[in-house]
N, C-alpha and C positions, 0 to 999 in steps of 0.2 A: 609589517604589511597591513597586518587590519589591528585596529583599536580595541583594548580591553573586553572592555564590555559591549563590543558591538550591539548592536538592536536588528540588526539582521539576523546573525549569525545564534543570539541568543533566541529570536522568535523562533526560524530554523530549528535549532535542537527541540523548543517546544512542540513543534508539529511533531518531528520523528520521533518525539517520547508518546507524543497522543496515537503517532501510529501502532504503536507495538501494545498500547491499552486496547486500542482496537482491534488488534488482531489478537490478540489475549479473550477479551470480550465474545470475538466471534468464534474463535474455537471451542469456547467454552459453551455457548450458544447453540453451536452446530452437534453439539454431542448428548443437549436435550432439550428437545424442541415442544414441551410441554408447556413452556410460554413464551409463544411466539411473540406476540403484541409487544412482551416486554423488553424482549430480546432486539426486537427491532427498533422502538423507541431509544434504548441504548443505543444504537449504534448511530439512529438519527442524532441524537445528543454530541455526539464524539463527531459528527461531519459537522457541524453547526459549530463547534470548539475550532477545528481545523479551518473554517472557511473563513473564522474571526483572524485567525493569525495571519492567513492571507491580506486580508482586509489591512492589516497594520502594516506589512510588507510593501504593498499598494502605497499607503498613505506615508512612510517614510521614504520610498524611493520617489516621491512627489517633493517632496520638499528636502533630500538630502543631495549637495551636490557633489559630493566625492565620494561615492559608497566604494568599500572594502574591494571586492570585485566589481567585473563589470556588470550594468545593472541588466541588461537581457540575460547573464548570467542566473543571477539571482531569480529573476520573476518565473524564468524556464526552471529554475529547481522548484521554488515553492510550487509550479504545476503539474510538476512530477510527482510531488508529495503527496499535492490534494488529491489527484489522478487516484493514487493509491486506497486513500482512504475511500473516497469516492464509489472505487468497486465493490468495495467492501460492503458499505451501506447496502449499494444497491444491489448486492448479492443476496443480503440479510432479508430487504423489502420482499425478493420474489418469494421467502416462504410463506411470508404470511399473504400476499397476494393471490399463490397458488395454493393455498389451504392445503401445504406439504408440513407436517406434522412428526413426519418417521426419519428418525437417523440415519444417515446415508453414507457408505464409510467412504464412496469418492470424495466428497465435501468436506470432511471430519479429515483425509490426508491432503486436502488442499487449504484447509487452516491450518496444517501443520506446516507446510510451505511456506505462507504467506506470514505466520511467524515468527518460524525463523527469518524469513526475509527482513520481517519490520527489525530483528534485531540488529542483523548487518548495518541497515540504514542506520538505524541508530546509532552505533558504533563509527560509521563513516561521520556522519555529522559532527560528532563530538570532536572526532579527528580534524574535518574542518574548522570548528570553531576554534580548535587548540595550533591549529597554524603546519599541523602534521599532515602535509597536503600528500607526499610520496605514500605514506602508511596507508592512505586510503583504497589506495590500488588495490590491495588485498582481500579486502571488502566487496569492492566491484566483480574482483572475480569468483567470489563466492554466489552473489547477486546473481551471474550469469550461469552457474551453474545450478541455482535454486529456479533461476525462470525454465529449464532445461527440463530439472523433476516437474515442473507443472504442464510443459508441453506433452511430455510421455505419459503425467496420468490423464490429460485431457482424451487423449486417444484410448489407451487400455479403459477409460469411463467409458468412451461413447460405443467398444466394442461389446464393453459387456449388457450395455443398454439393449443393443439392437439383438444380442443373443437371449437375454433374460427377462427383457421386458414386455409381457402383450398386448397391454392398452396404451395406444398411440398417443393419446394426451400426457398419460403419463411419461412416456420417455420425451416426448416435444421439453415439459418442463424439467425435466433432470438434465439435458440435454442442452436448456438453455440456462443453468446456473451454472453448469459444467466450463460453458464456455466462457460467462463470464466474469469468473475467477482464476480461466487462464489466463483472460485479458489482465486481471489485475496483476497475475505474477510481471504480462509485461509490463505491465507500470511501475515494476518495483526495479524492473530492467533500466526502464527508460529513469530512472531515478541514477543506478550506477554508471549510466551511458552520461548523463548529466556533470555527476562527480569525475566521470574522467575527464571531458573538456574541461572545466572547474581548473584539474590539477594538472592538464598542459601547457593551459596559459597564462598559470602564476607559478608555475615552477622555474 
């Protein structure tokens, strides 16, 4: 069903390996915030890597007429993908934005999350690229079970916010990084929600 070396399929696994650098990147980041500037530049670096693979995705489904899958297939994953990393970044940006400086262990277990997440994805891709379309199912429901741990720590975060914290700027901003690295778990949802239409309509 798909060809060797595809050029989809091989760009694909390069994002999902860029993913799992950058969520490697960002947990590592989130756990010492002593240089932000730098911290974030990296991760801008890793969305600029990602948004190039895109671009080739783009440019080969312009001028390929028989792609592997089908091609709203394919373009809805790579936006799933980029989705992901995406958050990530702009997870990264609001520390240095908000001149938040201090380790935060809601954050520090939502890189843990979204980690593990990048690895599944990564794992399912390679499945994809290897023609293992049923095996990926496994993957997906790992994915759905990791986006699950990110809903419940979004909530047990914002309870302890409003018990522990006194100054209203500051919980506003913990509050809005909180939420949008829940978003990113669903990204990483809407990535296995992806791979399962993927493997209904080529199975």
């Amino acid at each position: 069903m798909f060809k060797k070396k595809d050029v989809f399929f091989e760009t694909l696994q390069n994002m999902a390996d860029t993913l799992v650098t950058a969520a490697e990147t960002f947990a590592k980041g989130v756990e010492d915030l002593s240089n932000v500037s730098a911290f974030v530049k990296e991760m801008k670096d890793l969305e600029h890597k990602c948004d190039g693979f895109t671009h080739t995705i783009i440019t080969e489904l312009n001028k390929t007429f028989i792609t592997p899958i089908e091609r709203e297939d394919i373009m809805s994953l790579t936006t799933a993908l980029d989705d992901v990393l995406d958050g990530m970044e702009a997870s990264a940006s609001r520390f240095e934005m908000y001149q938040m400086f201090e380790r935060d262990e809601i954050v520090v277990q939502f890189a843990d999350v979204l980690k593990r997440s990048t690895y599944e994805i990564q794992k399912a891709i390679r499945l994809l690229s290897q023609k293992k379309l049923l095996a990926i199912r496994e993957y997906s429901i790992k994915l759905n079970d990791l986006e699950n741990e990110g809903d419940a720590l979004l909530r047990s975060g914002v309870k302890a916010l409003f018990a522990n914290i006194k100054d209203p700027i500051d919980l506003i901003k913990r509050k809005e990084i909180y939420e949008r690295l829940e978003q990113t778990t669903d990204s990483c949802e809407d990535v296995a929600d992806m791979l399962e239409t993927i493997v209904m309509r080529n199975s």
